[in-house]
N, C-alpha and C positions, 0 to 999 in steps of 0.2 A: 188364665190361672194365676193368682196370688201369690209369687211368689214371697214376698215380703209382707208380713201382718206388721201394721204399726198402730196403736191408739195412744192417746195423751191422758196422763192418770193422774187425776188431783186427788192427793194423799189427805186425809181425812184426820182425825182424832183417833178411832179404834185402830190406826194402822202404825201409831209412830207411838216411842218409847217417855220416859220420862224427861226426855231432853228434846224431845219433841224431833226426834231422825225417823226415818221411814226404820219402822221395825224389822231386822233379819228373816221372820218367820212371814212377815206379811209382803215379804219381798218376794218369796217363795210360794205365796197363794198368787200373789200378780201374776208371777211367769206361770203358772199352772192353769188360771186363768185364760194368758192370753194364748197359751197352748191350744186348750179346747178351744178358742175361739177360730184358731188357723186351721185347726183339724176340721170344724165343722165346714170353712170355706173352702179346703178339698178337698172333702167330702166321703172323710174318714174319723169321724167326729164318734166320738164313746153310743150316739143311738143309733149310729147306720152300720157300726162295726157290731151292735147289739143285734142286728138284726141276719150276722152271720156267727153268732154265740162267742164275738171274741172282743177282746178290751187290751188298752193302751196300758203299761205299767212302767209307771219310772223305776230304774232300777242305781243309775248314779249320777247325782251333779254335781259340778264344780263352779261354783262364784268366784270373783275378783270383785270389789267394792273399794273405789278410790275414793270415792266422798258420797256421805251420806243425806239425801235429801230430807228437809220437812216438812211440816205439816201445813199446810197450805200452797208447795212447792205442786207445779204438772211436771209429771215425769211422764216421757217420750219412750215409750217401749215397743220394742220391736221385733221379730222372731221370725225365723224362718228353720227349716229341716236342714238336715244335710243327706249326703248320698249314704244309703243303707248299708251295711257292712255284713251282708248275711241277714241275722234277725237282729241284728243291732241298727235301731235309729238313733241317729243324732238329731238333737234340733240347738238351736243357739240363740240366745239372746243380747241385746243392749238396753242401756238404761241411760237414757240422757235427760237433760233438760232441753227447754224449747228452743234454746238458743246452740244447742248443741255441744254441748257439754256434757263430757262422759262422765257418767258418775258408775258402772259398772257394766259388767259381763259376764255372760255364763255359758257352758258347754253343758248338756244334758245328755243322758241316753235313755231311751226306751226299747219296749221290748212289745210286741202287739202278741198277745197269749190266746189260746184259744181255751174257752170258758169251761168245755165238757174235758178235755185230755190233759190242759194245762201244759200242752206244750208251746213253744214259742215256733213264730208263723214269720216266714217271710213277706216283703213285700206285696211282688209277685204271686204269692200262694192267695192274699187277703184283699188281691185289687186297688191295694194302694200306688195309685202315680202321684209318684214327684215330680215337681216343677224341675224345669232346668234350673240348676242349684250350681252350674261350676261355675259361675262369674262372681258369686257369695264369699265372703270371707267364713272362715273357719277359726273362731274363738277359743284363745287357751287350747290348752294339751287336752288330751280325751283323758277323762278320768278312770285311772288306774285300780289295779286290788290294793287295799291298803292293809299292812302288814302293823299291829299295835306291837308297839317296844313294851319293855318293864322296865321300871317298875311299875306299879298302882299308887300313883298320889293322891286319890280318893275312890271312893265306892260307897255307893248308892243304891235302893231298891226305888220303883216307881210301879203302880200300878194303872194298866190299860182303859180309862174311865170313858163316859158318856161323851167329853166333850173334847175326848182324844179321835173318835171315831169319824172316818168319815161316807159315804153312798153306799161304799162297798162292806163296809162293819170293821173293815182295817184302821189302823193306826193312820190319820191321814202324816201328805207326807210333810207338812210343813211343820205340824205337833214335833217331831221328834229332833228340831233344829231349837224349837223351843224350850224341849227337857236339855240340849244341849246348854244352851243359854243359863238355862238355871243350876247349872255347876256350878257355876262362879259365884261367887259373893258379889250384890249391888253395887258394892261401890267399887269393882274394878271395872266398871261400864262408869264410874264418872269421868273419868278422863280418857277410855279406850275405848277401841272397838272394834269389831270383827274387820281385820283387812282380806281377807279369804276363807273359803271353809270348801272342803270336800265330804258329802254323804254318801255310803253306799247301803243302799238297800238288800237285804240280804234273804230276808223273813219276814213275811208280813205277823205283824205286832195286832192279835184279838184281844175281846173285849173281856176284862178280870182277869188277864196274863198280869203275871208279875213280872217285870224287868231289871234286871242288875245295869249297873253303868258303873264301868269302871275306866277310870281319866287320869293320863300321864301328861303333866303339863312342867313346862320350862318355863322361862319370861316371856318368851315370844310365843310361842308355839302349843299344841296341845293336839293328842288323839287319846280316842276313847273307842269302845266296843263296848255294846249292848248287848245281852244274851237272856234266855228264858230261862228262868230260874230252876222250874219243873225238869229239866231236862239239857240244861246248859246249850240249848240251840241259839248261833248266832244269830241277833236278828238285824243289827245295822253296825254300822262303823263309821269313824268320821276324823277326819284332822281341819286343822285351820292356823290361823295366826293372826297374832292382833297388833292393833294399828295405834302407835302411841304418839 
């Protein structure tokens, strides 16, 4: 059994920014990536868990990002789960270069749902074995509920489009690190950039929702919450801070 999924990832054009960094949001397709990748090697992969009507759902992650790789740069990523906490999975990631050199890490959690009740399913319940996972490092704090301060230093509507959507008709989950991103005016990304960010997933975000975003930001720092406008339903939250 796998415990440890690693592959080497030559960062591309479509994946890095105007400064040519591995882009935030495309960092978060990587590790989503090589998620399904580890799940399908133990053999709880999105079509064998389809095949007992239930799916994998990320509900929160937390980054750290000490330098940012580019565009022609292989980054060394690596992933493994951690011990289940009930219906809470953890899985964790690194981000290196080939010579080993950390350039980040991340703490995720999932929730494996079953498709007809939409309840959440234990391990145990869904035949998933983990590998012996206690010799593994455990990355960063587990990501918490995140509570938004006031005031409101800006607000915004977005609307749920085509190429927000992902398999499942939901807002995929790297899209919505993106609409974070475009809070900021371009050119506070000249000289900065994301040193950490934490997402929580709250409400899955359909297709012609309109979305509110509303963002409290300092020099350093910033949290926001997303809500459905029809009906003011939470649908994610997020802090982070930047790296000058």
């Amino acid at each position: 059994m796998i415990k440890i999924h690693t592959r080497d990832w030559l960062l591309t054009v479509n994946e890095t920014d105007f400064h040519k960094n591995w882009r935030p949001s495309a960092i978060l397709g990587a590790a989503q990536e090589m998620a399904s990748e580890h799940s399908d090697l133990l053999g709880c992969g999105v079509d064998e868990f389809a095949k007992v009507g239930a799916t994998w759902i990320l509900f929160r992650q937390s980054y750290q990002m000490d330098k940012y790789p580019k565009i022609g740069d292989t980054v060394r990523i690596s992933t493994w789960p951690g011990k289940p906490q009930f219906t809470v999975m953890p899985r964790y990631f690194t981000f290196e270069s080939v010579d080993g050199e950390l350039y980040g890490k991340a703490h995720t959690l999932w929730f494996i749902v079953d498709l007809n009740t939409k309840k959440m399913l234990t391990a145990s319940k869904i035949g998933y074995n983990i590998p012996d996972i206690d010799d593994l490092p455990k990355l960063l704090p587990m990501p918490g509920k995140i509570e938004f301060p006031s005031p409101v230093s800006y607000k915004t509507q977005r609307i749920v489009r085509f190429s927000d959507l992902d398999y499942n008709n939901h807002m995929n989950n790297a899209r919505y690190l993106e609409w974070i991103c475009d809070l900021f005016p371009t050119s506070r990304f000249e000289n900065n950039y994301f040193a950490n960010w934490q997402i929580n997933y709250l409400t899955a975000a359909k297709a012609d929702e309109e979305i509110a975003m509303e963002l409290n930001e300092t020099d350093h720092e910033f949290s926001l919450r997303g809500y459905r406008t029809a009906d003011n339903q939470d649908i994610f939250a997020a802090i982070g801070a930047w790296q000058f």
